[in-house]
Each structure stands twice: as structure tokens, then as C-alpha cells.
N, CA, C and O atoms as a Tripos MOL2 file, in Angstrom:
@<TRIPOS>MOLECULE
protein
  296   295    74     0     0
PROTEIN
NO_CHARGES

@<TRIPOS>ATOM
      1 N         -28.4760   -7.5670   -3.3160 N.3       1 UNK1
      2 CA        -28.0480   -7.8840   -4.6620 C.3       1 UNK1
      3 C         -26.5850   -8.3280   -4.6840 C.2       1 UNK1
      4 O         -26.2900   -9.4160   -5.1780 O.2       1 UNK1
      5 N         -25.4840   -7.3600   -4.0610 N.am      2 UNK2
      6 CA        -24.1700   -8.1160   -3.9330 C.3       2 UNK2
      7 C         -24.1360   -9.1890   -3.1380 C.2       2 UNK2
      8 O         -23.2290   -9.9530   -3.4710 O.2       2 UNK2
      9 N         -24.6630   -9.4970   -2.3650 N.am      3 UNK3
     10 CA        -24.5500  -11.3240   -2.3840 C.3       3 UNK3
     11 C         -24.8330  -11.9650   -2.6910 C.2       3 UNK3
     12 O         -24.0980  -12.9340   -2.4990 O.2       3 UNK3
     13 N         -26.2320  -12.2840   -3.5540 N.am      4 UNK4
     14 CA        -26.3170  -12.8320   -4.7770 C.3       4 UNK4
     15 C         -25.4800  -13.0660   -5.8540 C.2       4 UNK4
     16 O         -25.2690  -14.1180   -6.4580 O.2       4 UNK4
     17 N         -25.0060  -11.9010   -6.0300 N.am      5 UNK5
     18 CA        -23.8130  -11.7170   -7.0800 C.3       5 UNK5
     19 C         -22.6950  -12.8140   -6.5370 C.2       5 UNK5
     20 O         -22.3580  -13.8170   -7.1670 O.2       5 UNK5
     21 N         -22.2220  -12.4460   -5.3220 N.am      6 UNK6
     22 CA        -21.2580  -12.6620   -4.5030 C.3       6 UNK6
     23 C         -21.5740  -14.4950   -4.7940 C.2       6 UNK6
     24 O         -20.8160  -15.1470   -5.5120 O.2       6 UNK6
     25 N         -22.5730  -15.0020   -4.2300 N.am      7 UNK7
     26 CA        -22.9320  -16.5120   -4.4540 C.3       7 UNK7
     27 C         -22.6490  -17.4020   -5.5770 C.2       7 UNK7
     28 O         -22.0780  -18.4810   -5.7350 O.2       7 UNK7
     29 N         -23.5380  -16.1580   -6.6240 N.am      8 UNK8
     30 CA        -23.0830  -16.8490   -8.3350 C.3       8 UNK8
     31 C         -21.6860  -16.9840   -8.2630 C.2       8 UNK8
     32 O         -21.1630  -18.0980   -8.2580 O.2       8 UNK8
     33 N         -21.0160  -15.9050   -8.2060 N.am      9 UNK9
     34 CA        -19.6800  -16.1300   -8.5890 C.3       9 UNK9
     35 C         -18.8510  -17.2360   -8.0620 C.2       9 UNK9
     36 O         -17.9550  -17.7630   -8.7220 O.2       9 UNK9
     37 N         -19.1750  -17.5770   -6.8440 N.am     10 UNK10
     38 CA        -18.6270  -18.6680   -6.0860 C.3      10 UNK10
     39 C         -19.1460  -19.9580   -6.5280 C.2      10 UNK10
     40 O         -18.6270  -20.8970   -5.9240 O.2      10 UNK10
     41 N         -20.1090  -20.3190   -7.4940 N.am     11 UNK11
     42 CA        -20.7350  -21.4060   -8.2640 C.3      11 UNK11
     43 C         -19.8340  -21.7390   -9.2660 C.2      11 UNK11
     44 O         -19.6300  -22.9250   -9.5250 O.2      11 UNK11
     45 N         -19.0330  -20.4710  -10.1130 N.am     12 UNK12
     46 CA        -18.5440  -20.4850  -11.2820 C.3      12 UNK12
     47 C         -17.2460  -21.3980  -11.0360 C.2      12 UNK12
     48 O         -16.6860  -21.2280   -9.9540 O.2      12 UNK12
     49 N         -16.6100  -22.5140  -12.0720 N.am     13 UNK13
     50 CA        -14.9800  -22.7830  -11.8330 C.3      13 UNK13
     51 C         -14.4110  -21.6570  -11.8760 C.2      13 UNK13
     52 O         -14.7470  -20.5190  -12.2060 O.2      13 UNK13
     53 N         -12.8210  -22.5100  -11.2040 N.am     14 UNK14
     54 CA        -12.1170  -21.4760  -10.4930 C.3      14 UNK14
     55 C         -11.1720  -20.4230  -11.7450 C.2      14 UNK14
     56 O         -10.6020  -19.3400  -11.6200 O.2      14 UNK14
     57 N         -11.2910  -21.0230  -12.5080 N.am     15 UNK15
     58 CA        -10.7310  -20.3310  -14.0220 C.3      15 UNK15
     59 C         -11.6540  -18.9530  -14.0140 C.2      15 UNK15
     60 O         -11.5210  -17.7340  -13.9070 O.2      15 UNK15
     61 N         -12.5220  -19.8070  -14.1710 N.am     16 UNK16
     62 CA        -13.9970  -18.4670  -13.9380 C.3      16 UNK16
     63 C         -13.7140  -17.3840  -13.3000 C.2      16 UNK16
     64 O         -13.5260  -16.2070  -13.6050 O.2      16 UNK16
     65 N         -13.7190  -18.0010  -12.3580 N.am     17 UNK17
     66 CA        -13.4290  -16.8210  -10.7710 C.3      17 UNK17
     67 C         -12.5250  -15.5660  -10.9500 C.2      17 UNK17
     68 O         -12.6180  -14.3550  -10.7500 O.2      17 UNK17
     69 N         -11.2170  -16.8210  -11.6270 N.am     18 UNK18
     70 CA        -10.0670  -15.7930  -11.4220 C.3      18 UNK18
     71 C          -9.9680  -14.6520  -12.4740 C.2      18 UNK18
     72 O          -9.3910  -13.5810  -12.2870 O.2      18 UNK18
     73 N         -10.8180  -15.1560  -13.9680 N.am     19 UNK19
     74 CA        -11.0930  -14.1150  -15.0580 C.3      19 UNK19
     75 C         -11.7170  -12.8110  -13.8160 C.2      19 UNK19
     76 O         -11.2140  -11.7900  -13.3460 O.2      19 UNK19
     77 N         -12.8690  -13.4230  -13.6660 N.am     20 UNK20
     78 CA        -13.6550  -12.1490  -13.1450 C.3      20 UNK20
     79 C         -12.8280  -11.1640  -12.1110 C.2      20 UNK20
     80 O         -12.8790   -9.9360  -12.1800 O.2      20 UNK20
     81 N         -12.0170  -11.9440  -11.0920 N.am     21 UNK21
     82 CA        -11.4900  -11.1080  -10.1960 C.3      21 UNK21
     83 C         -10.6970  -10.2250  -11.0270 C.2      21 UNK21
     84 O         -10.9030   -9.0180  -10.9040 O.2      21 UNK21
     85 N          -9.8330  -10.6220  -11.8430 N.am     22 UNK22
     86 CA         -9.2800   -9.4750  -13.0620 C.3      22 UNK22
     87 C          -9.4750   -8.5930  -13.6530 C.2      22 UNK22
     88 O          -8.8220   -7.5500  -13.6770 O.2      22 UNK22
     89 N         -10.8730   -9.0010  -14.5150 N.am     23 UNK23
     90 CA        -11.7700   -7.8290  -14.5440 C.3      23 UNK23
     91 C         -12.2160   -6.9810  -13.8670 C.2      23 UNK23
     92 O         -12.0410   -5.8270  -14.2570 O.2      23 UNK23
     93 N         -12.9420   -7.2020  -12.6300 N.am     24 UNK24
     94 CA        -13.3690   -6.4260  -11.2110 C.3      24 UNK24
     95 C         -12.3820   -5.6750  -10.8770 C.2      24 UNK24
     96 O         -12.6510   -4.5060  -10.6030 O.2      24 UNK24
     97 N         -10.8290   -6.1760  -10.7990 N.am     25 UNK25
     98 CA         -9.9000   -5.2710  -10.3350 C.3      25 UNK25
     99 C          -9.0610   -4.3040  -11.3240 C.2      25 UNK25
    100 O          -8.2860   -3.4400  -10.9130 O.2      25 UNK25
    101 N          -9.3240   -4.5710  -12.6710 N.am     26 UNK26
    102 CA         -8.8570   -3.6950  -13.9170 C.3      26 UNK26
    103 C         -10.2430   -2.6100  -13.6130 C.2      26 UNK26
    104 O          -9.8300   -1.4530  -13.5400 O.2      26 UNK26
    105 N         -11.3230   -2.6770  -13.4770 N.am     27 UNK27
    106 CA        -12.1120   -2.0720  -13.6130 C.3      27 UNK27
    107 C         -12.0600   -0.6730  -12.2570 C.2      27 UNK27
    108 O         -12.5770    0.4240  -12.4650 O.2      27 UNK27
    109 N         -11.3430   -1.0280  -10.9390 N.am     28 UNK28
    110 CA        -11.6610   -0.4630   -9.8850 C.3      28 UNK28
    111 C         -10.6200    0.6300  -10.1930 C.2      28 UNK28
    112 O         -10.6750    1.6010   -9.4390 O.2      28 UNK28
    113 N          -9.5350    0.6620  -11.3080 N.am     29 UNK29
    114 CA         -8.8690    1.7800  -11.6680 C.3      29 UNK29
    115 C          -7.7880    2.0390  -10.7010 C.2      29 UNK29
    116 O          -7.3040    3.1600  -10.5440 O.2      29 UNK29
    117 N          -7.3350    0.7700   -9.9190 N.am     30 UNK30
    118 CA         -6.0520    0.9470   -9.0730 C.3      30 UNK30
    119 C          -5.1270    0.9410  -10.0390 C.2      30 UNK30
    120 O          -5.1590    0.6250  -11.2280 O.2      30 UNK30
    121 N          -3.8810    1.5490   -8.9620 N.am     31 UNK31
    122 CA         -2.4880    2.2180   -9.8190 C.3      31 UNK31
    123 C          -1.8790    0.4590   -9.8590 C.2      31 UNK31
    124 O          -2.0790   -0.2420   -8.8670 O.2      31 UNK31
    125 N          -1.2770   -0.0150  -10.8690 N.am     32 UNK32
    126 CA         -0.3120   -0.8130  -11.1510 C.3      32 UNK32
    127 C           0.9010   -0.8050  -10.4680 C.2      32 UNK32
    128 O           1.4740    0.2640  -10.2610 O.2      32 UNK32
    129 N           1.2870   -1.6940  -10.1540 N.am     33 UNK33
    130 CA          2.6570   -1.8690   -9.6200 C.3      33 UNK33
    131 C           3.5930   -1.2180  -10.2010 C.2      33 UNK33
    132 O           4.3780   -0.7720   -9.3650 O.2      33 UNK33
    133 N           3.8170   -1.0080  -11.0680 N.am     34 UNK34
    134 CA          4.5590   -0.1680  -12.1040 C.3      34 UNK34
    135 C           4.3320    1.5750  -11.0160 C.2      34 UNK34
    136 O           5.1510    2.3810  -10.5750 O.2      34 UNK34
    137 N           3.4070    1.5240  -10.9860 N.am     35 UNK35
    138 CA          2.9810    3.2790  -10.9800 C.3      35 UNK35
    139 C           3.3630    3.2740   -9.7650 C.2      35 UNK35
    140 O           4.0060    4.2910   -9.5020 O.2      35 UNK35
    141 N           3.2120    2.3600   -8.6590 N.am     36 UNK36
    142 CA          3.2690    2.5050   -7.5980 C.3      36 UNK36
    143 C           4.9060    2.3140   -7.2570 C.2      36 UNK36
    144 O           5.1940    2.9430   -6.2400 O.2      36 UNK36
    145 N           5.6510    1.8530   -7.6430 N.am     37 UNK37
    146 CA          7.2950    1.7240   -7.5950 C.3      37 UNK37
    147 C           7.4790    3.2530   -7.5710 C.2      37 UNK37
    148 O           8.1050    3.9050   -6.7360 O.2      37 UNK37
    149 N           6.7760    3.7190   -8.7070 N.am     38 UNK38
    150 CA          7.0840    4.9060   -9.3580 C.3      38 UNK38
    151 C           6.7770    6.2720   -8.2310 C.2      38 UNK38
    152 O           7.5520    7.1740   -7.9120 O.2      38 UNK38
    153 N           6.0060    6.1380   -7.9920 N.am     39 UNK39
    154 CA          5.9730    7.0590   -6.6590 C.3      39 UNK39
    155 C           6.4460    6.8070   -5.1680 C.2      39 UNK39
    156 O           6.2610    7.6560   -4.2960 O.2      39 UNK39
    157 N           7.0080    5.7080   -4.9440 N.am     40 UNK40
    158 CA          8.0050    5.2340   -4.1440 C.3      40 UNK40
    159 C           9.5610    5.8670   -4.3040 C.2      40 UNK40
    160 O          10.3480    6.3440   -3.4870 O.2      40 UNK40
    161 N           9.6230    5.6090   -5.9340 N.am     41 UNK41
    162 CA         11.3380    5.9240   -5.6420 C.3      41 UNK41
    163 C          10.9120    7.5840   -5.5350 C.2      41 UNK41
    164 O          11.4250    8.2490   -4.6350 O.2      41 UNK41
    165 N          10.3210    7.9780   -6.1270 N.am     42 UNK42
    166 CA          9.5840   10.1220   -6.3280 C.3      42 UNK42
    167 C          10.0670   10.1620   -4.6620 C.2      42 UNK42
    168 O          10.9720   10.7980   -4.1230 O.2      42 UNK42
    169 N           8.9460    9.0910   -4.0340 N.am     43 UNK43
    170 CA          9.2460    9.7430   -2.5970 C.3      43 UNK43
    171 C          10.1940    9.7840   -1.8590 C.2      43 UNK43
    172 O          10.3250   10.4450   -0.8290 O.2      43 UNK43
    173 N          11.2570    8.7260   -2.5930 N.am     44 UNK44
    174 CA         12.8020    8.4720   -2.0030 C.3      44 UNK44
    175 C          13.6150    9.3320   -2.1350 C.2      44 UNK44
    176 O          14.6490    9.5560   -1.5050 O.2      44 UNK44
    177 N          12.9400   10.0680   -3.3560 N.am     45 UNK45
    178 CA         14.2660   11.3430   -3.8570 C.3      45 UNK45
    179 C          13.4700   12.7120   -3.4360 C.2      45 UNK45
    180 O          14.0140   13.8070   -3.5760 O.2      45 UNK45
    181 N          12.1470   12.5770   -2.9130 N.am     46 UNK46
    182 CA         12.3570   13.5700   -2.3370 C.3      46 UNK46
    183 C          12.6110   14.0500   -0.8680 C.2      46 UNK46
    184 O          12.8450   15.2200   -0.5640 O.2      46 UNK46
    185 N          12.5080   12.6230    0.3190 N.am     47 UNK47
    186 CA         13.4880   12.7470    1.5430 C.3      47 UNK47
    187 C          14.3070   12.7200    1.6560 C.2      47 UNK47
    188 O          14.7600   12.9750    2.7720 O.2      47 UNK47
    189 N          15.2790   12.3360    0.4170 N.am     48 UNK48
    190 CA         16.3650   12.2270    0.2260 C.3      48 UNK48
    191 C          16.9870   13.4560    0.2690 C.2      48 UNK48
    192 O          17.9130   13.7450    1.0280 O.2      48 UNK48
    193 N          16.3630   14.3350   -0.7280 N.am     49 UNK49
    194 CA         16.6670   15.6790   -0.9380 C.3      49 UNK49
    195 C          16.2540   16.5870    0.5380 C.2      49 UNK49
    196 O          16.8180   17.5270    1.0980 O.2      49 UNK49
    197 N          15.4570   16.0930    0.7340 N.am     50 UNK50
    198 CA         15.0790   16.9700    2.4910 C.3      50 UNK50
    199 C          16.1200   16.9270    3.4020 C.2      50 UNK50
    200 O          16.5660   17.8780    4.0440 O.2      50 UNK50
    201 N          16.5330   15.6110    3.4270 N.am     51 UNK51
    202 CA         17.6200   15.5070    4.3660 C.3      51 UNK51
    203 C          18.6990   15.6560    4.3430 C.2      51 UNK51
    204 O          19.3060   15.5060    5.4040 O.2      51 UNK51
    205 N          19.5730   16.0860    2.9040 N.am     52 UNK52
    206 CA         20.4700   16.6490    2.6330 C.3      52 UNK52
    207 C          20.1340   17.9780    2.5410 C.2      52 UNK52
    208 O          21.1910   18.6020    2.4440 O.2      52 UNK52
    209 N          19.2640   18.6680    2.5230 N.am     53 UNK53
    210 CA         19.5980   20.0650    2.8890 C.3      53 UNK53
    211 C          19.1070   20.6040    3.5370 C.2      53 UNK53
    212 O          18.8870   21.8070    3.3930 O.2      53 UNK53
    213 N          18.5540   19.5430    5.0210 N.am     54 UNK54
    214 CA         18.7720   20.1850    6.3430 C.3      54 UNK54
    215 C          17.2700   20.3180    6.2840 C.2      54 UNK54
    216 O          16.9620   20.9100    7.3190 O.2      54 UNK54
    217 N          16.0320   20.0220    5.4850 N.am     55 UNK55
    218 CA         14.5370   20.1960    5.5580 C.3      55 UNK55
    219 C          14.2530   19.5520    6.6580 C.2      55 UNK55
    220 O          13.5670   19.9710    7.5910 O.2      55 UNK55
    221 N          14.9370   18.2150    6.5320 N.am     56 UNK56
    222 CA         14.0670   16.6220    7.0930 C.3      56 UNK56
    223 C          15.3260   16.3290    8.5240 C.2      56 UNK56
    224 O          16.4580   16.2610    8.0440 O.2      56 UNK56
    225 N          15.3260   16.1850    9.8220 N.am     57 UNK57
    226 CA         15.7670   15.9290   10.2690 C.3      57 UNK57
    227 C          15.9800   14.7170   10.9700 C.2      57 UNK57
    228 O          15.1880   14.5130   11.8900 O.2      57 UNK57
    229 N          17.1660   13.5520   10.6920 N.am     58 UNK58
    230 CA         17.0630   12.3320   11.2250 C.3      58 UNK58
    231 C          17.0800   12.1960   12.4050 C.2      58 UNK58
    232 O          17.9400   12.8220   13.0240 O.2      58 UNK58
    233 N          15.8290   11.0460   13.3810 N.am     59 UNK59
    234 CA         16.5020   10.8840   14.3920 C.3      59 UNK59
    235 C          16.9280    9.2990   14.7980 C.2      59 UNK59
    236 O          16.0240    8.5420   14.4450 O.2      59 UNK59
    237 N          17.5970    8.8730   15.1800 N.am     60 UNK60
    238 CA         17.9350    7.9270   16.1360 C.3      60 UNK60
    239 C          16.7820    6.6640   15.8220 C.2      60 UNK60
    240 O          15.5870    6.9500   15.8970 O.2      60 UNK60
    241 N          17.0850    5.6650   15.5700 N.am     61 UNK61
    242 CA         15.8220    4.3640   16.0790 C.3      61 UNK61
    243 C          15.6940    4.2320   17.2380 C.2      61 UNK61
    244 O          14.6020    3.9760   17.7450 O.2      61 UNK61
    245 N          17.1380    4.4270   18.1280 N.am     62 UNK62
    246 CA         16.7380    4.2890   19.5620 C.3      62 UNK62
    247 C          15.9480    4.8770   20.3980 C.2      62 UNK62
    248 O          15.1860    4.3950   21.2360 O.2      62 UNK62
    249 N          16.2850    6.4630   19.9840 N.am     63 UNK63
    250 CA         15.7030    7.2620   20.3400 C.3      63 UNK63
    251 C          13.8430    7.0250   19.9340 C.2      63 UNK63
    252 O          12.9490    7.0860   20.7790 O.2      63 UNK63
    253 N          13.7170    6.8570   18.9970 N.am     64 UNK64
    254 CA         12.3590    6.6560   18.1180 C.3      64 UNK64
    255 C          11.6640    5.9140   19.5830 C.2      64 UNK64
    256 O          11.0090    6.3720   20.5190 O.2      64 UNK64
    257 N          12.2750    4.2840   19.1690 N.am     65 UNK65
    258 CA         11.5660    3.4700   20.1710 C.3      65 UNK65
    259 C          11.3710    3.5300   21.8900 C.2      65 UNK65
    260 O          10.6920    2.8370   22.6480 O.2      65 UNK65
    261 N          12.3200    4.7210   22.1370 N.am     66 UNK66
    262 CA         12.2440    4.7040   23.5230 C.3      66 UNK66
    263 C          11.0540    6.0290   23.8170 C.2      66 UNK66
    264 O          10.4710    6.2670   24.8740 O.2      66 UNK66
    265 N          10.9690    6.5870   22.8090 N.am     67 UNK67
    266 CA          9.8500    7.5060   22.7110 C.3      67 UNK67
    267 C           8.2030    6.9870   22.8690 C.2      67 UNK67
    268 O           7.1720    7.3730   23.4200 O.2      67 UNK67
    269 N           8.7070    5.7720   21.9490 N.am     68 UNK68
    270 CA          7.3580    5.3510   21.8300 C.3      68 UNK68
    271 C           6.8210    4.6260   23.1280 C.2      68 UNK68
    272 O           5.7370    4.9950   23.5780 O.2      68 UNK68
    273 N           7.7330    3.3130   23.9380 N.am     69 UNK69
    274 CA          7.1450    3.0280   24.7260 C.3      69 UNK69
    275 C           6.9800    3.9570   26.1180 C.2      69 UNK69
    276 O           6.2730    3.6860   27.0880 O.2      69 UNK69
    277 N           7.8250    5.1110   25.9330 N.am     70 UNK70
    278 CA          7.0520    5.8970   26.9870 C.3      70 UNK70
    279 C           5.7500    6.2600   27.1340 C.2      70 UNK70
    280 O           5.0350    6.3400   28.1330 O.2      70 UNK70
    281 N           5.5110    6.5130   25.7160 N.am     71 UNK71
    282 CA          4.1860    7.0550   25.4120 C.3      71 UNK71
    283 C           3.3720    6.0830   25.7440 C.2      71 UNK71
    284 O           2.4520    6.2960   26.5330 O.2      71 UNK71
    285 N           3.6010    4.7670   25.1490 N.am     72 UNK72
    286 CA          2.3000    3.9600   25.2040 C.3      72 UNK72
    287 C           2.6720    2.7880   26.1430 C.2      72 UNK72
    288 O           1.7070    2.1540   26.5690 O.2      72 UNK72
    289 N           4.1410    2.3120   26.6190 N.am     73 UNK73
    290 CA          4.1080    1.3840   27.4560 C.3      73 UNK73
    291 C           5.3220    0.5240   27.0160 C.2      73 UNK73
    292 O           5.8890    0.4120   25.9290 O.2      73 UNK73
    293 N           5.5510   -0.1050   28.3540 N.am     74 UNK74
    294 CA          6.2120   -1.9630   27.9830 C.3      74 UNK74
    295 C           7.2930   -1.2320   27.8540 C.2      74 UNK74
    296 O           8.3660   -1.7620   27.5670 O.2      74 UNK74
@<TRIPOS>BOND
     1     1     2 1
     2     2     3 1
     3     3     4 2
     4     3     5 am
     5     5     6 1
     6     6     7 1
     7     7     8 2
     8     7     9 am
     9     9    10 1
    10    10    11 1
    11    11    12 2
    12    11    13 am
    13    13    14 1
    14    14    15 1
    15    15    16 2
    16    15    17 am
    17    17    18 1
    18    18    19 1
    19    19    20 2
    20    19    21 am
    21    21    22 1
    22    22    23 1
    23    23    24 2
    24    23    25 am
    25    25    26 1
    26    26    27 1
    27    27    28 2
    28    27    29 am
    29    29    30 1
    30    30    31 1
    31    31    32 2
    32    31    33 am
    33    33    34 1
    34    34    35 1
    35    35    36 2
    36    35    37 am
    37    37    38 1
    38    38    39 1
    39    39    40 2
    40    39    41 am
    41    41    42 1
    42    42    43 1
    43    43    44 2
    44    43    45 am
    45    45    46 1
    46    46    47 1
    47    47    48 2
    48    47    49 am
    49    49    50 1
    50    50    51 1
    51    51    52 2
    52    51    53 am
    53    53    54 1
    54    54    55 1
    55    55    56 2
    56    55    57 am
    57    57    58 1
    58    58    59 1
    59    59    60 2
    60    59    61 am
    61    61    62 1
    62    62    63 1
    63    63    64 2
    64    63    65 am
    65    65    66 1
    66    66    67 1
    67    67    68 2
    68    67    69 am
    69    69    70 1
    70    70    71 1
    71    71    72 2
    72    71    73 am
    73    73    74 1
    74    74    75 1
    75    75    76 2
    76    75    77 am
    77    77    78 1
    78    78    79 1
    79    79    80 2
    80    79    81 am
    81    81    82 1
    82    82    83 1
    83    83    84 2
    84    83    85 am
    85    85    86 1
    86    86    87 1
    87    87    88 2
    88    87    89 am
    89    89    90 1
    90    90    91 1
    91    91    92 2
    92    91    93 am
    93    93    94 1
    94    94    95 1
    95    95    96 2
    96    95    97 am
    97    97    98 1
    98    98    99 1
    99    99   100 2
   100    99   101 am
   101   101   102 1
   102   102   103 1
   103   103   104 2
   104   103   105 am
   105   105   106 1
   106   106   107 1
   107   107   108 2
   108   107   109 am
   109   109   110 1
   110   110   111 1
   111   111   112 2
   112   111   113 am
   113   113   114 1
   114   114   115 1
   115   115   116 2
   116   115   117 am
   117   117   118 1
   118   118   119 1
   119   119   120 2
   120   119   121 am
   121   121   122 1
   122   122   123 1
   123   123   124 2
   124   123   125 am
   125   125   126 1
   126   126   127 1
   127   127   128 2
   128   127   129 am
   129   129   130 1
   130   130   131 1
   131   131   132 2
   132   131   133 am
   133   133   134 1
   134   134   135 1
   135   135   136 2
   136   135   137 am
   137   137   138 1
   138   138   139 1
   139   139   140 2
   140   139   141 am
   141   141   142 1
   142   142   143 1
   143   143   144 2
   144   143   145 am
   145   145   146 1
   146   146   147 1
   147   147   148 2
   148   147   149 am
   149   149   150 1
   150   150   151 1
   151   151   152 2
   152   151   153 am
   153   153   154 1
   154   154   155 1
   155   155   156 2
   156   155   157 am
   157   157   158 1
   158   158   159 1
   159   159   160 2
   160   159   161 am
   161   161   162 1
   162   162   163 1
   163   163   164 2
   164   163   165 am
   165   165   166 1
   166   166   167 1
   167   167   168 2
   168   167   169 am
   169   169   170 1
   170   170   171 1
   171   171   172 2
   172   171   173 am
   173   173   174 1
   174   174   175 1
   175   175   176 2
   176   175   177 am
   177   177   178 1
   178   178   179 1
   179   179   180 2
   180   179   181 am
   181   181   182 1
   182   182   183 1
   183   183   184 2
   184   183   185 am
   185   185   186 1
   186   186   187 1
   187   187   188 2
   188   187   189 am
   189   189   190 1
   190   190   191 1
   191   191   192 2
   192   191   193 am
   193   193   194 1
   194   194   195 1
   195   195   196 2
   196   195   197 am
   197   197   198 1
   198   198   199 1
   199   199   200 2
   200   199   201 am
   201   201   202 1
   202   202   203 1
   203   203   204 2
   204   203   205 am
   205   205   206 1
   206   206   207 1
   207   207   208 2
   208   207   209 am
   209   209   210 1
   210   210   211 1
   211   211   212 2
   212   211   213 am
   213   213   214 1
   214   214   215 1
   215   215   216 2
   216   215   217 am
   217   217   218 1
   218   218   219 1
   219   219   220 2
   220   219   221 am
   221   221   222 1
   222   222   223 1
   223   223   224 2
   224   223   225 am
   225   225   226 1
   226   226   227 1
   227   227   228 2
   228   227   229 am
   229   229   230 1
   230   230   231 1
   231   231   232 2
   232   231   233 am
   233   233   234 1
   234   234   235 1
   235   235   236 2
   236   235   237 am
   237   237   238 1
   238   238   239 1
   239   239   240 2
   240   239   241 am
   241   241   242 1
   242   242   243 1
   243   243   244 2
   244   243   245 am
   245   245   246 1
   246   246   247 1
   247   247   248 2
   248   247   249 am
   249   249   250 1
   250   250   251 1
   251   251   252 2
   252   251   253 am
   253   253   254 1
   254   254   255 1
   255   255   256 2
   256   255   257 am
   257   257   258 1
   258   258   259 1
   259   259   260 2
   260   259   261 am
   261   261   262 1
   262   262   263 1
   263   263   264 2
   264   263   265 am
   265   265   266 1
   266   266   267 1
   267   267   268 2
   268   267   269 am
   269   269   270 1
   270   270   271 1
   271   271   272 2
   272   271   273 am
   273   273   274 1
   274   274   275 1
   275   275   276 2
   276   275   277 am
   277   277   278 1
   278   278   279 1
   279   279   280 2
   280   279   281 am
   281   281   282 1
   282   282   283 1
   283   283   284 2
   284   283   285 am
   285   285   286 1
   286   286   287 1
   287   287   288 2
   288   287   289 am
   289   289   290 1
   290   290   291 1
   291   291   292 2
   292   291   293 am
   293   293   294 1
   294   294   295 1
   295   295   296 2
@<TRIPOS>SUBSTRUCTURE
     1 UNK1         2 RESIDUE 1 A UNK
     2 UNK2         6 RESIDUE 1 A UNK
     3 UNK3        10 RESIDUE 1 A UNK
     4 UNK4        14 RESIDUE 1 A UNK
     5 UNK5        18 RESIDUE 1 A UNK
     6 UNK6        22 RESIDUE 1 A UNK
     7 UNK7        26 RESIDUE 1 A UNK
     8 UNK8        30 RESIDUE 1 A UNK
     9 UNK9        34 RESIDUE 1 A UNK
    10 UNK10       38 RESIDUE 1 A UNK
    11 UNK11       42 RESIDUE 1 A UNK
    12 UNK12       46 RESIDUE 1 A UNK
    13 UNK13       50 RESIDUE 1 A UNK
    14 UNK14       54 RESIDUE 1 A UNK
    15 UNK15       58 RESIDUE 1 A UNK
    16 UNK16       62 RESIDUE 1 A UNK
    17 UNK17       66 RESIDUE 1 A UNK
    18 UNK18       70 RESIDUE 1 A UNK
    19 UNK19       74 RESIDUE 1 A UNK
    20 UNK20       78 RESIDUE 1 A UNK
    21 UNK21       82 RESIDUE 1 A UNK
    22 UNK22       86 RESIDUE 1 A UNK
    23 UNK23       90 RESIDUE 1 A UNK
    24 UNK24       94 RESIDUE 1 A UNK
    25 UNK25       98 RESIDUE 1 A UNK
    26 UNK26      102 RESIDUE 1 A UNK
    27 UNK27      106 RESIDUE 1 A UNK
    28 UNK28      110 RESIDUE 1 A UNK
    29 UNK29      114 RESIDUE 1 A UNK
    30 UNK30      118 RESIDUE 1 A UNK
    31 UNK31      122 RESIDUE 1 A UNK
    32 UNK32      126 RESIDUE 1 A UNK
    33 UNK33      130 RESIDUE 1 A UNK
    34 UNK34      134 RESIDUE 1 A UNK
    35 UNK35      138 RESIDUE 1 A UNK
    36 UNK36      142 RESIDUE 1 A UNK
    37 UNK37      146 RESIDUE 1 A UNK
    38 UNK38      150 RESIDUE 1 A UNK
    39 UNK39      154 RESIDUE 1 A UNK
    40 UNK40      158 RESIDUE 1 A UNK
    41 UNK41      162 RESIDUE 1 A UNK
    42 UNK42      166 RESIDUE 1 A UNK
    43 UNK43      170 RESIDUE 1 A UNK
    44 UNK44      174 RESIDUE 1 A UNK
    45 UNK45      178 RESIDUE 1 A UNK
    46 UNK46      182 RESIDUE 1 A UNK
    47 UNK47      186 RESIDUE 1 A UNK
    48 UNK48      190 RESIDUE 1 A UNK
    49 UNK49      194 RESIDUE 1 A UNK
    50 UNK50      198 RESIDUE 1 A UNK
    51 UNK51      202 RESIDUE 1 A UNK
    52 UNK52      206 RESIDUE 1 A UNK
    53 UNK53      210 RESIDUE 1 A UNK
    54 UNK54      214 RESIDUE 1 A UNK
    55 UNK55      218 RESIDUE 1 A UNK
    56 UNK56      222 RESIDUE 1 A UNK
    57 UNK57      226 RESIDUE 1 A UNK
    58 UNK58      230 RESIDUE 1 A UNK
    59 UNK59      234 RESIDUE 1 A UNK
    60 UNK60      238 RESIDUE 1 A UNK
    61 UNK61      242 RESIDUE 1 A UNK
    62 UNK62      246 RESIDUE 1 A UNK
    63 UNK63      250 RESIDUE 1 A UNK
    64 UNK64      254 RESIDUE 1 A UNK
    65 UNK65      258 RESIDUE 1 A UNK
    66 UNK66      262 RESIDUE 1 A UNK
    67 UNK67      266 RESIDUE 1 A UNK
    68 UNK68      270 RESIDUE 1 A UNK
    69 UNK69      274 RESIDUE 1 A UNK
    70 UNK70      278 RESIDUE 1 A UNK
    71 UNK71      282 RESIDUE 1 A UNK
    72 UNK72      286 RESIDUE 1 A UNK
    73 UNK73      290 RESIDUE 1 A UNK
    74 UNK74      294 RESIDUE 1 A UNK
């Protein structure tokens, strides 16, 4: 049945199309860009806060990457 679906829709102009993809994706109940900034900066202030009081400990990029290709190579 979804490729049927899938077919029609690809018959429809592209005006068409792009209504529906709008709809389909208002409908799937993802967070908005808005919401999603929004729990970005949340998460900024709260490593932020980790790492000023000693929760979250920074390390090194160098260190990072030389970790990694030990592990996996190159």
C-alpha cells in the first residue's frame, strides 16, 4: 500500500508534493527548530555549569585524537 501511495504522490505537481510533504511532516509531531535551539542552548548551560564546578572534566583535542587513533588506527 505505501508504494502505491508513494507512486500517486510522485504523479501529483510539484506544488502538490511539497503541500503534502508539509503536512506528512506537521503530522509526524517533530520538535521545531525553535524547540530544538531550545534544548541546545539547556544543554549548553548545563555543561557549562558541569565544568565550572568541577562535574565535567575537559580534556585536550590532542589528547582526544591521539586516543582515538590508537584505538582504531592511522
Amino acid at each position: 500500500m505505501t508504494n502505491k501511495i508513494y507512486e500517486q504522490a510522485l504523479d501529483l505537481p510539484a506544488d502538490d508534493r511539497m503541500v503534502l510533504i508539509d503536512k506528512l511532516l506537521h503530522s509526524a509531531n517533530l520538535p521545531t527548530q525553535m524547540e530544538i535551539d531550545k534544548l541546545w542552548a539547556e544543554e549548553v548551560e548545563k555543561r557549562s555549569k558541569d565544568i565550572e564546578s568541577g562535574k565535567a572534566k575537559l580534556i585536550p583535542g590532542e589528547e582526544v585524537f591521539r586516543k582515538i587513533r590508537k584505538r582504531f588506527g592511522k
